[in-house]
N, C-alpha and C positions, 0 to 999 in steps of 0.2 A: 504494500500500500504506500502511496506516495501523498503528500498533502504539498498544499502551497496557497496563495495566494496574492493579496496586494499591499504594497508598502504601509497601511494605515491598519491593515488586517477585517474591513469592515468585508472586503468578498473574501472566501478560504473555498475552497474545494480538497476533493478527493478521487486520487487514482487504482484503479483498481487491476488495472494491466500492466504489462513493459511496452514501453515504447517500438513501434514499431518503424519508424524512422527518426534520426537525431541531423537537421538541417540547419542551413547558413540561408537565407531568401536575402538574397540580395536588388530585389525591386523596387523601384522606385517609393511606391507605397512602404515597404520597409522600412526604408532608409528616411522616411518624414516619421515613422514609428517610432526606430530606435535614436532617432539625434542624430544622423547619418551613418550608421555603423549598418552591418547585418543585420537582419533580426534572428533571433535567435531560438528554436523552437524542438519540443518532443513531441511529434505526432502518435496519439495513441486512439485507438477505437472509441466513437463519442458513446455508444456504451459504458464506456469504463469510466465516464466524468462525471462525475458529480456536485454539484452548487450546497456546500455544508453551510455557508453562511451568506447572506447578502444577497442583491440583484445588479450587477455588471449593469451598464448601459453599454448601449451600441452604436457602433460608427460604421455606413457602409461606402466606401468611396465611390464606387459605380453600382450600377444596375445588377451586373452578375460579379459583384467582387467579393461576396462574401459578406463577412463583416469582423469588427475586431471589437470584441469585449473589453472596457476597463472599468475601473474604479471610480464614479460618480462623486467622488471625497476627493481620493488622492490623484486620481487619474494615471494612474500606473495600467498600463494594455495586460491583460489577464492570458485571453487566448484567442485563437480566431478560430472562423471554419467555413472552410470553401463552400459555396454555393456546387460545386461541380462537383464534391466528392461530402454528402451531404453524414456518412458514417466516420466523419473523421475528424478530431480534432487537435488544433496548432497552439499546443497551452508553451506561454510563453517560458524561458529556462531562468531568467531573473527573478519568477515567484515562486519558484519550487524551494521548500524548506531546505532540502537536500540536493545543490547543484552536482553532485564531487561525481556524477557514471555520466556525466556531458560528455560527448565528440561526437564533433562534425561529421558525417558520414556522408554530406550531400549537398554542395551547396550550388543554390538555384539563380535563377536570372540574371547569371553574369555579363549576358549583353548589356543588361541594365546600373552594373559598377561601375563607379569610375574608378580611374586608376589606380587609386591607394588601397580599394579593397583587396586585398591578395585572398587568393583560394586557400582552403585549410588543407594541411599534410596529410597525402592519403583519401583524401574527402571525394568523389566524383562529382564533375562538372556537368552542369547542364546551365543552357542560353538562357530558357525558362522553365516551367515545367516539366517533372519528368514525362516521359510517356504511357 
């Protein structure tokens, strides 16, 4: 079981699976997310999430963008969850109680980087989306 949540603690949730992907999204939409860095994310089955405290507000950038959860207090982004892949979800790796089984294993929309973002060691590259 994994818990985490948002810097103020007023959202908390609960994981009940392993991660099934550990990613770098380096799109545009990220990079206004994270302050311009990666964003940082454990995709785990949206079965296995659960809301133990609070209610997230949501942000959606486009029509099919998904959207991204955060903290209506502290505004720390929680997690997202595509539109296009509606059993899954991208809980962010800065609210996780427990950071320390993080690596990159994938990092996405490197068309979308600028130069300084460098790919992680070992990580496979994809332009956007996997397929």
């Amino acid at each position: 079981m994994r818990t985490g949540g948002c810097r103020c603690r007023a959202v908390r949730y609960a994981l009940s699976a392993e991660p099934l992907y550990q990613i770098a999204c380096h799109c545009r939409d990220c990079q206004y997310a994270a302050g311009g860095a990666p964003n940082l994310s454990m995709i785990f089955p949206r079965a296995a999430f659960a809301l133990t405290a609070g209610e997230p507000r949501v942000y959606k950038a486009g029509a099919a963008s998904g959207g991204s959860w955060f903290c209506g207090v502290c505004g720390v982004q929680v997690y997202s969850q595509p539109d296009s892949k509606p059993d899954l979800i991208a809980v962010k790796v800065g609210g996780l109680d427990d950071r320390s089984a993080f690596k990159v294993q994938a990092d996405l929309w490197m068309k979308s980087a600028p130069p300084w973002h460098l790919p992680h060691e070992g990580a496979v590259q994809f332009d956007g989306n996997p397929p």
